[in-house]
PyMOL Python script that loads the backbone (N, CA, C, O; Angstrom):
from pymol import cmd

cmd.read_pdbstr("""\
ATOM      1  N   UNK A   1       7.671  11.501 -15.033  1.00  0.00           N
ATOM      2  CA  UNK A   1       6.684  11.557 -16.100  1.00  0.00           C
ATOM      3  C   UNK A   1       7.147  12.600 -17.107  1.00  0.00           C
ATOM      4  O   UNK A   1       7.625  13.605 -16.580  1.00  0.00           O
ATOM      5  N   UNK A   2       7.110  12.589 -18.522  1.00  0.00           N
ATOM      6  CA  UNK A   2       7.785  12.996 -19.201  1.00  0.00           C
ATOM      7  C   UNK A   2       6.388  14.392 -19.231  1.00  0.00           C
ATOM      8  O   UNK A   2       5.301  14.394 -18.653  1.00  0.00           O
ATOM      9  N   UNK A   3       7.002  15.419 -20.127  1.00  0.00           N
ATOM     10  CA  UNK A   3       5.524  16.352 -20.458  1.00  0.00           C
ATOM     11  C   UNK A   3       4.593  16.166 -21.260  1.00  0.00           C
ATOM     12  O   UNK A   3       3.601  16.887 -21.366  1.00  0.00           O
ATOM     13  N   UNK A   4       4.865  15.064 -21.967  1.00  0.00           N
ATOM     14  CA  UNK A   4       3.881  14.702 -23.314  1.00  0.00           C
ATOM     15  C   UNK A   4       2.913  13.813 -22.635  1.00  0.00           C
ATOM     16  O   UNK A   4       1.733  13.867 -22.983  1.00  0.00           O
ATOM     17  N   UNK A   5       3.288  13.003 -21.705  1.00  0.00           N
ATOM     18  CA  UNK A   5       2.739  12.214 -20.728  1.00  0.00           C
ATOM     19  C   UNK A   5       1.025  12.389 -20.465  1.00  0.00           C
ATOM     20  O   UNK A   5       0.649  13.545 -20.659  1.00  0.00           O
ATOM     21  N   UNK A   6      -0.184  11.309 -20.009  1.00  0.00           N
ATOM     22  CA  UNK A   6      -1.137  11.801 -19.285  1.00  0.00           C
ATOM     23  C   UNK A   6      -1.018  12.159 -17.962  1.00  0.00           C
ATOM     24  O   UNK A   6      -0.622  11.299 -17.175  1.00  0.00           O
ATOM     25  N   UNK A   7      -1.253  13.138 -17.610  1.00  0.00           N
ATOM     26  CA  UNK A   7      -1.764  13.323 -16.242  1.00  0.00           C
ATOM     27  C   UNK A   7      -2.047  12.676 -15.462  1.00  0.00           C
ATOM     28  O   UNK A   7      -1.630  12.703 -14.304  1.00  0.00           O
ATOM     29  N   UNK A   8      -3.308  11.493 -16.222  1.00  0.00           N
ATOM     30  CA  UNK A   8      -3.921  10.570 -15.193  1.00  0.00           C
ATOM     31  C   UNK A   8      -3.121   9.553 -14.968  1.00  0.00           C
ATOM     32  O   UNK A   8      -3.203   8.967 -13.889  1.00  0.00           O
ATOM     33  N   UNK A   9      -2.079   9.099 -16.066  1.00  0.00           N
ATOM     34  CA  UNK A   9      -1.145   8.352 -15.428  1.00  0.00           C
ATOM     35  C   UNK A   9       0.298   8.606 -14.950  1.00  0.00           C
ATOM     36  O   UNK A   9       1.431   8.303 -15.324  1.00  0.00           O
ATOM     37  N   UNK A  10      -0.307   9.349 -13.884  1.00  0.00           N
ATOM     38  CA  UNK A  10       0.590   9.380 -13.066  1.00  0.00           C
ATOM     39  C   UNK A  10      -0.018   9.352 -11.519  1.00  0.00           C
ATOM     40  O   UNK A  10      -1.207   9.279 -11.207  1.00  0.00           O
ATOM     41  N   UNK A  11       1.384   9.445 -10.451  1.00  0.00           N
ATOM     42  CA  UNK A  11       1.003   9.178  -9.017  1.00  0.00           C
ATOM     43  C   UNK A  11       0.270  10.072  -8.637  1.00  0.00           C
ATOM     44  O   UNK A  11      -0.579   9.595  -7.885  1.00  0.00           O
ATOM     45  N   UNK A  12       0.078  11.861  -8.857  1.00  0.00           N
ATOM     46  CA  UNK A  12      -0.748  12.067  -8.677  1.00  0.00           C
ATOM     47  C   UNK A  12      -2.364  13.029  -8.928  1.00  0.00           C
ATOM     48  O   UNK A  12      -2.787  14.177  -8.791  1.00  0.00           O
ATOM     49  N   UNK A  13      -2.780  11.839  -9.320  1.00  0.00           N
ATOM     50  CA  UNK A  13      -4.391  12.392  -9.743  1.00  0.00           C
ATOM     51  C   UNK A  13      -4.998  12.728  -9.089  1.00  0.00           C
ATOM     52  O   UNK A  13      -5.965  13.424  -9.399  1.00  0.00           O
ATOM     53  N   UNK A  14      -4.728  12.411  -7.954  1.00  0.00           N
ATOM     54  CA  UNK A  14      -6.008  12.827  -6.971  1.00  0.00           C
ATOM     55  C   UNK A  14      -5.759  14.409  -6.272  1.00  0.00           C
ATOM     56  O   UNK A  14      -6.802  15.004  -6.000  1.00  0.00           O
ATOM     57  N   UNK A  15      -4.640  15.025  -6.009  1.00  0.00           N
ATOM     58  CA  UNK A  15      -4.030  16.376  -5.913  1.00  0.00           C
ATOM     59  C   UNK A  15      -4.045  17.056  -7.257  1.00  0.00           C
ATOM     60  O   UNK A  15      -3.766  18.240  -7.068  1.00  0.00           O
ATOM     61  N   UNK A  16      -4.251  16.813  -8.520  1.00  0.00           N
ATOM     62  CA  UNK A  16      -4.470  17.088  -9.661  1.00  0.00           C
ATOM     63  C   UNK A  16      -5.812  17.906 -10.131  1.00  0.00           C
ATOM     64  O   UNK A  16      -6.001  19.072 -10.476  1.00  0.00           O
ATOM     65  N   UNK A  17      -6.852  16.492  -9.952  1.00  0.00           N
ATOM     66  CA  UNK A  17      -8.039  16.423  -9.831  1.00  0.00           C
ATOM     67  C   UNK A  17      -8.837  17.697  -9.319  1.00  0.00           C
ATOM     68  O   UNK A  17      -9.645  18.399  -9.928  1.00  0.00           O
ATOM     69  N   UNK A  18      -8.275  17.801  -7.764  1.00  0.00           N
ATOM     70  CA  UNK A  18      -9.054  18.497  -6.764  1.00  0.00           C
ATOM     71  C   UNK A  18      -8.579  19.716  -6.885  1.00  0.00           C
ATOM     72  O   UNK A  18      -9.349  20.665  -6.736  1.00  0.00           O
ATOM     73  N   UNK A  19      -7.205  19.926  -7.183  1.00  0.00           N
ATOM     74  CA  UNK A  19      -7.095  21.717  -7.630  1.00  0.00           C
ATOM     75  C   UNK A  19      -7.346  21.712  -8.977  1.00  0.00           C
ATOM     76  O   UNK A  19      -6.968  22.872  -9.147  1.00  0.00           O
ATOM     77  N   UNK A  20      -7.746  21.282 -10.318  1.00  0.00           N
ATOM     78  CA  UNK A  20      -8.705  21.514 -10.889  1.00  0.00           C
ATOM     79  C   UNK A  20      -9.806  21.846 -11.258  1.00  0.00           C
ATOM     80  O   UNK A  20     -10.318  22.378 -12.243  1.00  0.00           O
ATOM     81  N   UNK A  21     -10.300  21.174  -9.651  1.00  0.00           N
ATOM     82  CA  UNK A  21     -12.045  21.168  -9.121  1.00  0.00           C
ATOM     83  C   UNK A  21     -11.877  22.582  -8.725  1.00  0.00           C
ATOM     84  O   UNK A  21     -12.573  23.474  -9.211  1.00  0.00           O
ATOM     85  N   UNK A  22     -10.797  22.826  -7.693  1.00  0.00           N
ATOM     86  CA  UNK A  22     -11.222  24.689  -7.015  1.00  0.00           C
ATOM     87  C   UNK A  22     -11.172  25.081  -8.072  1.00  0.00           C
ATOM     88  O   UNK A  22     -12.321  25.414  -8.362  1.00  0.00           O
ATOM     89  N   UNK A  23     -10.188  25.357  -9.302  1.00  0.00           N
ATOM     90  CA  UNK A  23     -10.600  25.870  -9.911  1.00  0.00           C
ATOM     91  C   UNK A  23     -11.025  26.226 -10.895  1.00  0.00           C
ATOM     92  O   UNK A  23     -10.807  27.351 -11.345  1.00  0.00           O
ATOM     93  N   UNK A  24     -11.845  25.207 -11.550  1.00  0.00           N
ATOM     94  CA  UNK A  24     -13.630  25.181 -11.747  1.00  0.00           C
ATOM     95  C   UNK A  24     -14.542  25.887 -10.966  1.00  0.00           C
ATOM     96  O   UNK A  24     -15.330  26.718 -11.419  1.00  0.00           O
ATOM     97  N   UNK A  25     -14.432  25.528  -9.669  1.00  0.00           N
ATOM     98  CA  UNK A  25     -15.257  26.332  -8.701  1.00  0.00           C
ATOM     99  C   UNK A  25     -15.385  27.985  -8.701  1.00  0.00           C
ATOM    100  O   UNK A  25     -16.389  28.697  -8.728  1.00  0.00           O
ATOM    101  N   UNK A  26     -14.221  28.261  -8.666  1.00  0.00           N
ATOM    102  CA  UNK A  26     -13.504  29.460  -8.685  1.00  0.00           C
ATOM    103  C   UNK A  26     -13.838  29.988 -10.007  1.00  0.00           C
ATOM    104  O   UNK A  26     -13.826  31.218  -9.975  1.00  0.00           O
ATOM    105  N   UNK A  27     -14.137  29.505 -11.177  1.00  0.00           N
ATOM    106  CA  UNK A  27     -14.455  30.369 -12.355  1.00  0.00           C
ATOM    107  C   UNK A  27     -15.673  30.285 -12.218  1.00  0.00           C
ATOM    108  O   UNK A  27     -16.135  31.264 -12.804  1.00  0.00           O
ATOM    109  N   UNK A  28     -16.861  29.419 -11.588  1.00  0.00           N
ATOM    110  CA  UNK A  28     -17.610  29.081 -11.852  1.00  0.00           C
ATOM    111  C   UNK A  28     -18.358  30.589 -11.014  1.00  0.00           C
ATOM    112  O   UNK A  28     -18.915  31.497 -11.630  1.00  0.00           O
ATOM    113  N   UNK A  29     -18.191  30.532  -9.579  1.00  0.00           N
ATOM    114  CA  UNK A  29     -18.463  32.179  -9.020  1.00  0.00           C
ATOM    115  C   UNK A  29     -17.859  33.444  -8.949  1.00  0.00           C
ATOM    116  O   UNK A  29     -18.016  34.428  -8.227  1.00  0.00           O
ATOM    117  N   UNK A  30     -16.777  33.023 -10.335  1.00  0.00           N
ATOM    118  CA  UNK A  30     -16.621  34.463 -10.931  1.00  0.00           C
ATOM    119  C   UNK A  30     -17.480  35.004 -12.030  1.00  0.00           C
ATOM    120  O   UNK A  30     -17.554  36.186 -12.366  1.00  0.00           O
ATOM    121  N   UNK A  31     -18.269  33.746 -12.670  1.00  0.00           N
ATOM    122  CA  UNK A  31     -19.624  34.018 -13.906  1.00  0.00           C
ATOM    123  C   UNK A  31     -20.427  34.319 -13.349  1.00  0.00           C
ATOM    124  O   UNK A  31     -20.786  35.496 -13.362  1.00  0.00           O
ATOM    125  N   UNK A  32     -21.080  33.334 -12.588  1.00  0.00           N
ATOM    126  CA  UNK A  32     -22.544  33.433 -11.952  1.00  0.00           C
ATOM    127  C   UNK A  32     -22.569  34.126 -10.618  1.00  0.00           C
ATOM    128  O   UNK A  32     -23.716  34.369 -10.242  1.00  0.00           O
ATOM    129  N   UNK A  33     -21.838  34.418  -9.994  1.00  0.00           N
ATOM    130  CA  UNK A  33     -21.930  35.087  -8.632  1.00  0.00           C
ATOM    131  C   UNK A  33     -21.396  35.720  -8.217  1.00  0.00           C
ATOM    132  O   UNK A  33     -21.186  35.692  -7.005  1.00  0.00           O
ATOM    133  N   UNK A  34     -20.629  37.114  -9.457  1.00  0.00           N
ATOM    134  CA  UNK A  34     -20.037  38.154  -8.969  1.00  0.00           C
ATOM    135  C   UNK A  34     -21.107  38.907  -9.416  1.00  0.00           C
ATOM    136  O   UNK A  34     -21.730  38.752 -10.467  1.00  0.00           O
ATOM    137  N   UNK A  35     -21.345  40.051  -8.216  1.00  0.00           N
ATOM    138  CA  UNK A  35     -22.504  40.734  -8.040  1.00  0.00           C
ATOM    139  C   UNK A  35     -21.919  42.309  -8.387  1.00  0.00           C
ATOM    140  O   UNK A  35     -22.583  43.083  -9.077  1.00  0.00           O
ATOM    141  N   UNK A  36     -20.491  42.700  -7.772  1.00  0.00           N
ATOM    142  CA  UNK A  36     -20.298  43.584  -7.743  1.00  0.00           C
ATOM    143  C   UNK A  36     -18.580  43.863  -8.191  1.00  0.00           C
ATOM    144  O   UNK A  36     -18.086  42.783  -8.518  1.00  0.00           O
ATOM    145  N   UNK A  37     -17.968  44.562  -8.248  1.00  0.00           N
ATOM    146  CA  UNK A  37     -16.308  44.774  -8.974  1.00  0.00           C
ATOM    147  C   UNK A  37     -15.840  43.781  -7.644  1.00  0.00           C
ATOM    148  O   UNK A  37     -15.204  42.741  -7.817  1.00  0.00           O
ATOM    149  N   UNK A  38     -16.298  44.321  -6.175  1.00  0.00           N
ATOM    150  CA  UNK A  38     -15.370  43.813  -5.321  1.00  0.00           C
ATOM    151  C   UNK A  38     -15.508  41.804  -5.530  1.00  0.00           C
ATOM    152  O   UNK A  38     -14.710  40.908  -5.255  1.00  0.00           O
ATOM    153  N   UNK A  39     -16.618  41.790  -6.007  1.00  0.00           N
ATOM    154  CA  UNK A  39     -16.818  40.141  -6.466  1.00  0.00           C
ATOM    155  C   UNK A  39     -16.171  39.386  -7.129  1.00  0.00           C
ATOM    156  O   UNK A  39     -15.867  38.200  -7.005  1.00  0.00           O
ATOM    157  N   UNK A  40     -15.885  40.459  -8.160  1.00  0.00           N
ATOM    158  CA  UNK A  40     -15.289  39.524  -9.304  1.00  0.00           C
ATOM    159  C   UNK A  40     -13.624  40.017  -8.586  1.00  0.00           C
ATOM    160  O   UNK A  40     -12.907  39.036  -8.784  1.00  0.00           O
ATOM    161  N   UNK A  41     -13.092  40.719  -8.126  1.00  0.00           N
ATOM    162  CA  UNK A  41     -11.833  41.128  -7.604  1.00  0.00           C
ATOM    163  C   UNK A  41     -11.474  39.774  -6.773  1.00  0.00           C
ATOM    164  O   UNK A  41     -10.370  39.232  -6.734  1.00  0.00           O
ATOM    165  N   UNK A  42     -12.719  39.336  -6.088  1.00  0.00           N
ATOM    166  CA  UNK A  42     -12.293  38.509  -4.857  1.00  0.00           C
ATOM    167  C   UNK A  42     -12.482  36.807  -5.900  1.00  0.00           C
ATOM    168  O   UNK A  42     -11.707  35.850  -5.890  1.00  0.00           O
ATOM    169  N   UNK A  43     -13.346  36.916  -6.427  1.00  0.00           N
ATOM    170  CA  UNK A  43     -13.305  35.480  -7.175  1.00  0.00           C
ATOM    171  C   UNK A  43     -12.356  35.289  -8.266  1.00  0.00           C
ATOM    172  O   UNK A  43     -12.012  34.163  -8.627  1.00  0.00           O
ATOM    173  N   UNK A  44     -11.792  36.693  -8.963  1.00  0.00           N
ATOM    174  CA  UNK A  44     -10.438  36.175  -9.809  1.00  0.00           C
ATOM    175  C   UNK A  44      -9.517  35.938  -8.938  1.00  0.00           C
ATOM    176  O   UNK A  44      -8.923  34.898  -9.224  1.00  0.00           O
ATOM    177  N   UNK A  45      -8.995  36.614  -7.669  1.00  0.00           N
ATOM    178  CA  UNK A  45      -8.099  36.172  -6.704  1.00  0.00           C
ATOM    179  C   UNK A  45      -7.920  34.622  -6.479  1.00  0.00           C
ATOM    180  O   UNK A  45      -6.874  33.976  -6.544  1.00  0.00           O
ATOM    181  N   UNK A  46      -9.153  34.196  -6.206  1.00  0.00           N
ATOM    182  CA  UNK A  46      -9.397  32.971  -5.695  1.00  0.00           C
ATOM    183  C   UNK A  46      -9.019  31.712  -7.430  1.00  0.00           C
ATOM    184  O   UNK A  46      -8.425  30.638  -7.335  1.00  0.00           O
ATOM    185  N   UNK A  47      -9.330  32.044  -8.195  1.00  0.00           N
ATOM    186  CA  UNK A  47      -9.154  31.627  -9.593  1.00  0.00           C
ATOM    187  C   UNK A  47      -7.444  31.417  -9.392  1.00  0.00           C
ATOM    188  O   UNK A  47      -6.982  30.281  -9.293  1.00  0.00           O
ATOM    189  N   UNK A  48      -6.465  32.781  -9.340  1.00  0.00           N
ATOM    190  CA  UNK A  48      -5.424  32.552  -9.573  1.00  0.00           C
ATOM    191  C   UNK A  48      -4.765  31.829  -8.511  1.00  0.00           C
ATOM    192  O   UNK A  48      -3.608  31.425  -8.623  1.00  0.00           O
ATOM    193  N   UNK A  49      -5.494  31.654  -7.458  1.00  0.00           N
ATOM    194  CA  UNK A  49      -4.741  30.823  -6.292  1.00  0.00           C
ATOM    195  C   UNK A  49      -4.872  29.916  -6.760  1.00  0.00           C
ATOM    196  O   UNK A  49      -3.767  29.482  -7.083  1.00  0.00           O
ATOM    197  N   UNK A  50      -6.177  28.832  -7.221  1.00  0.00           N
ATOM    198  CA  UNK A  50      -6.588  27.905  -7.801  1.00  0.00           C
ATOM    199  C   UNK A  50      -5.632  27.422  -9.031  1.00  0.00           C
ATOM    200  O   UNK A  50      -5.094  26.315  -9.050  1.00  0.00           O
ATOM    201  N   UNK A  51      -5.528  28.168  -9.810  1.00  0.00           N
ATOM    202  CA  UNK A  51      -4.487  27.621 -11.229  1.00  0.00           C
ATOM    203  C   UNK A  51      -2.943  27.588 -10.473  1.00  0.00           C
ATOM    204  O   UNK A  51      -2.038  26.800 -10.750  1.00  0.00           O
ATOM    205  N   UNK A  52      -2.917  28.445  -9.658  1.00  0.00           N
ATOM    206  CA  UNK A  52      -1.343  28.098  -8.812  1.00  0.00           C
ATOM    207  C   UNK A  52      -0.853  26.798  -8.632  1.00  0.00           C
ATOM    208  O   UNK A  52       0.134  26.176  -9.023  1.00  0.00           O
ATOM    209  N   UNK A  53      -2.319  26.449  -7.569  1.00  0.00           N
ATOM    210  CA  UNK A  53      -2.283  25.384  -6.867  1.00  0.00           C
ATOM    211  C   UNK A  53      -2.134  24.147  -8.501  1.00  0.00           C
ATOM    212  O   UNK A  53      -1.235  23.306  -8.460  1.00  0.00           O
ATOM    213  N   UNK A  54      -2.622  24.173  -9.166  1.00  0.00           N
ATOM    214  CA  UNK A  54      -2.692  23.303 -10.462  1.00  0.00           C
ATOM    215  C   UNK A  54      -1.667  22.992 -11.143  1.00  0.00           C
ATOM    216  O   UNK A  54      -1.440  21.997 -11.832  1.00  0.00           O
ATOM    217  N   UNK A  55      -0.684  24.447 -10.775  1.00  0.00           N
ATOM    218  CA  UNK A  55       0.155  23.989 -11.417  1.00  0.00           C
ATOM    219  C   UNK A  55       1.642  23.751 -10.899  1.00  0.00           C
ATOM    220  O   UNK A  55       2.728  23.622 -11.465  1.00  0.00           O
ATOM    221  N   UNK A  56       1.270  23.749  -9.747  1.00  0.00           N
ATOM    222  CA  UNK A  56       2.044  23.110  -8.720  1.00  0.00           C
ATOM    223  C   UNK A  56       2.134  21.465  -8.528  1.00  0.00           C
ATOM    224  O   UNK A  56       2.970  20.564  -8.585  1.00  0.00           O
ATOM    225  N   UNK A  57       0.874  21.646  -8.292  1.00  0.00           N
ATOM    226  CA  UNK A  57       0.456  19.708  -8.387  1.00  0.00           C
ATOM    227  C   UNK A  57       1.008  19.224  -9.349  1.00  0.00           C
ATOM    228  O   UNK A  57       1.967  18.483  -9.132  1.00  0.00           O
ATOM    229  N   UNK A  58       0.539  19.511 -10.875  1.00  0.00           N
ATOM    230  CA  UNK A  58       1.327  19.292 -12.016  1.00  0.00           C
ATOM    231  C   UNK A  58       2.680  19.114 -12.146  1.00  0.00           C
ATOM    232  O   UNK A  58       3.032  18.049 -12.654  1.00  0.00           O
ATOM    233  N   UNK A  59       3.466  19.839 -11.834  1.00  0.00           N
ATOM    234  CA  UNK A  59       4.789  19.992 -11.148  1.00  0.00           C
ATOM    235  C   UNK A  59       5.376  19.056 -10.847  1.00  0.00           C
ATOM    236  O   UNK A  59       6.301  18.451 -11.388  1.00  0.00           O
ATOM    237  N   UNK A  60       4.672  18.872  -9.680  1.00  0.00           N
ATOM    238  CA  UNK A  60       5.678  17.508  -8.518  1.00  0.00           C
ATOM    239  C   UNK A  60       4.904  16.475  -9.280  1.00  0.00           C
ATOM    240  O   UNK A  60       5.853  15.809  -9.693  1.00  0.00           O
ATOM    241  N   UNK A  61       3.799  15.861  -9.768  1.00  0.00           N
ATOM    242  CA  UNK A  61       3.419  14.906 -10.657  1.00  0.00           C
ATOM    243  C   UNK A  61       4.551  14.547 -11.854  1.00  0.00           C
ATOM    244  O   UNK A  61       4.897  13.389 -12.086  1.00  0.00           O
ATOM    245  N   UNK A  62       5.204  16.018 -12.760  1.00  0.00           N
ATOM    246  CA  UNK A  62       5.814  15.232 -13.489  1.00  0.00           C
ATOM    247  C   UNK A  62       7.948  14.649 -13.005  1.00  0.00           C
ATOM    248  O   UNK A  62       8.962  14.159 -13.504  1.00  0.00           O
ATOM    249  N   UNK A  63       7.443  15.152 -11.871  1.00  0.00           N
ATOM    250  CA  UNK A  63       9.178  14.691 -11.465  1.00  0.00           C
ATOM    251  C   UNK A  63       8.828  13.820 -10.322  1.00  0.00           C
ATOM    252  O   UNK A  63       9.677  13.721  -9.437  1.00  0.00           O
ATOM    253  N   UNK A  64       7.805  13.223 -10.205  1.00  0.00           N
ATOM    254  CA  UNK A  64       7.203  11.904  -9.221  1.00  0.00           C
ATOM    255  C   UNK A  64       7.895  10.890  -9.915  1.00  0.00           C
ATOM    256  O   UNK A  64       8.299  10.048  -9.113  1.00  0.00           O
ATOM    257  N   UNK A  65       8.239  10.593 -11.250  1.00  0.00           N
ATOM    258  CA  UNK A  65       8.433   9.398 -12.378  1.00  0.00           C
ATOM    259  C   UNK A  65       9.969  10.160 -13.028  1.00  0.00           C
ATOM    260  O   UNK A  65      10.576   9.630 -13.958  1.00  0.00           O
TER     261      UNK A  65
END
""", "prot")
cmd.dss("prot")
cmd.show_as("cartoon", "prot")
cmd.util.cbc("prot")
cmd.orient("prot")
């Protein structure tokens, strides 16, 4: 798959998709549900694992084609 390419067409969306979703998730209880420094410490952690994972998937998606 070239880089100009969609995403969705390619083999894979569904590993795409779902580390997208963590992290959505992952920003989502770094807004609303960090209570304290150690909160937001532990939910940006979890954020950058999340965009890792994204852009990993991304990755092997565009050398799948």
């Amino acid at each position: 798959m070239s880089n100009d390419a969609s995403w969705v067409d390619g083999d894979n969306v569904k590993p795409i998709s779902k580390a997208i979703g963590a992290a959505w998730s992952a920003m989502d209880r770094l807004y609303f549900h960090s209570h304290t420094d150690a909160d937001i410490l532990k939910h940006a952690d979890q954020i950058s694992r999340a965009l890792t994972r994204v852009r990993r998937e991304t990755r092997a998606n565009q050398h799948l084609t």
